[in-house]
C-alpha angles and dihedrals in degrees: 000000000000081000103044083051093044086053098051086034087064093034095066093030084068086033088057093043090052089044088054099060127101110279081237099074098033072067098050094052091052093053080073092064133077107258084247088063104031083057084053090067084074106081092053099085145323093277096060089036085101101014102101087054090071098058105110089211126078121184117182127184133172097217094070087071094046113103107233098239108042110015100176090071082075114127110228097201096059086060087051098041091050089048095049083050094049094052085047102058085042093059088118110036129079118257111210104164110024116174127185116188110167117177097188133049115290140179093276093194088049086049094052088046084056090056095039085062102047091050089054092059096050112271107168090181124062140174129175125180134178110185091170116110120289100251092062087063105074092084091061086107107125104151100215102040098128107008088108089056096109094123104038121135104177129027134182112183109176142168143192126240099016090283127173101252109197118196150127090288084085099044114122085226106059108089111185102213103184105019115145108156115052121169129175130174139187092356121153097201105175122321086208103039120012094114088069095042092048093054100047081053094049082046089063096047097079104166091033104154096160131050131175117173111177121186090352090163097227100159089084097049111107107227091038127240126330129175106187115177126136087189102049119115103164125039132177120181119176121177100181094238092164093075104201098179091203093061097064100036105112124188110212140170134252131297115220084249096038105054099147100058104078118162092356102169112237115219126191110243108279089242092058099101098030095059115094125187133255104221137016131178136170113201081178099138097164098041122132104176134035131176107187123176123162135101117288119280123235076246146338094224091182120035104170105166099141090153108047129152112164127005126186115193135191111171121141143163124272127218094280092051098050102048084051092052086043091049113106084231093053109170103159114222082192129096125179087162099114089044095061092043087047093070100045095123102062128120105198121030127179111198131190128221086256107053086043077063092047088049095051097035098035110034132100095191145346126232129234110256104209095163100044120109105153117055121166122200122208109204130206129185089225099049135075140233101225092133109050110088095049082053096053094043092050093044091078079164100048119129109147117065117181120184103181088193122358091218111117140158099269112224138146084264089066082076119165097332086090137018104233085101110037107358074170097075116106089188109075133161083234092066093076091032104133089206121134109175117049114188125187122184126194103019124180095194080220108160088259085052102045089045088054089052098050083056107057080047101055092041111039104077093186111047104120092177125029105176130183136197108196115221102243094217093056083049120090109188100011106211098035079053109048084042089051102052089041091066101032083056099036087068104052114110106251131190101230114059084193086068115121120187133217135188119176132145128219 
């Protein structure tokens, strides 16, 4: 009993303190919460009865009223109800950060009237995502959306399935003032014209310094890609070119018209993935930052990236690409020339095993990189490294070398830069390679492996620091392991005395 009282004694001894506190920072404590559970405060006294109406962040999210196991038993009405109810106790107070995510079909007019009145009080953060199946999303018409938008900063508009989604973004009208954060993901905007369409909404964006665009679809549009934007400093475009049909398949409930259909599994069009685009260009002169993926374009008529910092690609070659390149009568249509000069300021570049291919297969040339010094490999066990002598011997400024995996597809193109061809040759391009710091992630020690390493050892006569970090699943007794390839490391002749050597696994 002495304990039982000790317990609740301390229980509202922490509940008074809590109680106690500025209703501030109570606030505060609640904007950590989803909006479902912040509104439940309010049954635990007077003083919290109101509280969670004075967050100016409301996150709601459909999910929370799923049930774990069977989801689909969800009843849409009670999400819509709770969030009606939410606007309503908040008439009075200011909305900064407002986010819709609704899994199921919902009323969409009643959605764009949500949004309508969050942007009335004031919400200068908005997201508004609609993960339901694309044929659900025609009715997303509602004329004034974002026609009180005037004082956005950041914006996230999605959709599931890859669906058209027309709405007031698009309106001539609506003019964004002070946007700097747009993000839009899986938005089919037009095939005909959403060249057209993109660059009007990048018009009325006229501070944009952010811009994501996942799944946009460009490949259909007629005049090709363009991303015009004097202002951008960061730019992500992913165009989803790795299809993974599993990863866009959505199960989803009934529509009140569609009752038989439970659980009908949505799957994107077979030819989403394959498709590349004709043309892509990128007028960014201010940019610092720019994250590409998608499969090469016939060509990239403008590359204005004056500004560049860091660039990560991922643009590789589809199947009709690639049985062209791999044709005895190869004359590649395809040109990602301009692409690769285009990025020849940069000072820290991440490439994947495909777009070493595209380099090597659909370039004309390759740039000098005077101001690179970090420059990361991804290597694939399918892919070559035709292109990456040429790259190491382009890169006088280079210190900083990452191989996340050594594995890659062996041919005459690898050269000197590896010894899978002619382990014999005393000439290499590494031998003038200015690097300093070599880093390789997930490395299986296999014998390939071991012999590359021991390469890189005996021809690069700068490297002060090599370090490993050995892949655990390719491991087989962790410690004996990691000690083994240190020493046997540890002992090959290597060209630089400065070298230290590190072996460690994560």
């Amino acid at each position: 009993m002495d304990l039982k009282r000790r317990k609740n004694g301390k229980e509202n001894e922490v509940g008074g303190a809590i109680n106690k506190l500025p209703e501030d920072l109570r606030c505060h404590i609640l904007s950590f919460l989803s909006t479902k559970d912040a509104a439940l405060t309010s049954v635990l006294s007077k003083s919290w009865r109101d509280l969670f109406t004075l967050i100016p962040s409301l996150d709601l999210d459909d999910s929370t009223f799923m049930p774990d196991e069977r989801p689909e038993e969800c009843e849409r009405t009670s999400f819509m109800e709770f969030v009606n109810r939410v606007l309503a106790l908040h008439s009075n107070s200011p909305i900064t950060k407002f986010s819709v995510r609704c899994h199921k079909g919902v009323d969409s007019y009643l959605v764009g009237d949500w949004i309508v009145k969050a942007l009335r009080r004031g919400a200068t953060d908005v997201t508004l995502i609609l993960l339901f199946p694309s044929r659900l999303l025609h009715t997303c018409t509602h004329p004034n959306i974002f026609f009180h938008g005037q004082n956005l900063i950041k914006l996230k508009v999605g959709c599931g399935g890859l669906g058209p989604f027309q709405h007031s973004l698009f309106r001539e009208d609506v003019i964004f003032t002070k946007l700097r954060t747009l993000h839009l993901n899986s938005i089919d905007i037009s095939r005909h014209y959403g060249d057209v369409i993109f660059a009007r909404l990048l018009s009325k964006c006229p501070v944009l310094e952010e811009l994501i665009v996942n799944c946009i679809k460009w490949h259909g549009w007629k005049s090709g890609a363009s991303v015009s934007s004097s202002t951008l400093k960061r730019l992500t475009i992913d165009c989803e070119h790795y299809y993974h049909e599993s990863d866009y398949m959505l199960r989803h409930g009934p529509d009140e018209e569609d009752s038989d259909n439970l659980g009908e599994p949505l799957v994107v069009p077979a030819h989403f993935g394959t498709q590349k685009p004709r043309y892509v260009s990128f007028y960014t002169p201010n940019l610092i930052y720019l994250n590409y993926a998608d499969f090469v374009a016939l060509n990239y008529p403008l590359v204005k990236l004056d500004s560049l910092v860091e660039a990560r690609l991922d643009v590789g070659p589809n199947q009709g690409q690639m049985r062209a390149r791999d044709s005895d009568e190869f004359q590649a249509p395809w040109d990602a020339t301009n692409l690769i000069m285009g990025i020849h300021n940069v000072q820290t570049l991440h490439l994947t095993s495909d777009t070493l291919e595209v380099i090597a297969d659909f370039c004309k040339m390759v740039p000098v990189f005077h101001n690179l010094n970090h420059l990361s490999i991804e290597s694939d066990d399918e892919r070559g490294w035709h292109a990456l002598p040429l790259l190491l011997i382009n890169c006088p400024s280079l210190q900083t070398l990452v191989f996340h995996g050594l594995y890659h597809r062996v041919t005459d193109g690898c050269g000197d830069a590896c010894d899978c061809i002619s382990p014999w040759s005393s000439s290499s391009c590494l031998s003038s390679c200015p690097v300093k710091i070599l880093n390789i992630l997930n490395f299986g020690a296999t014998c390939g492996e071991m012999s590359l390493v021991k390469h890189f050892l005996k021809k690069m006569p700068l490297l002060e620091q090599l370090a490993i970090v050995l892949d655990l699943d390719a491991s087989l007794e962790e410690d004996l392991h990691l000690s083994q390839v240190f020493e046997d490391l540890r002992m090959a002749p290597r060209a630089s005395p400065k070298c230290k050597l590190e072996v460690v696994n994560y």
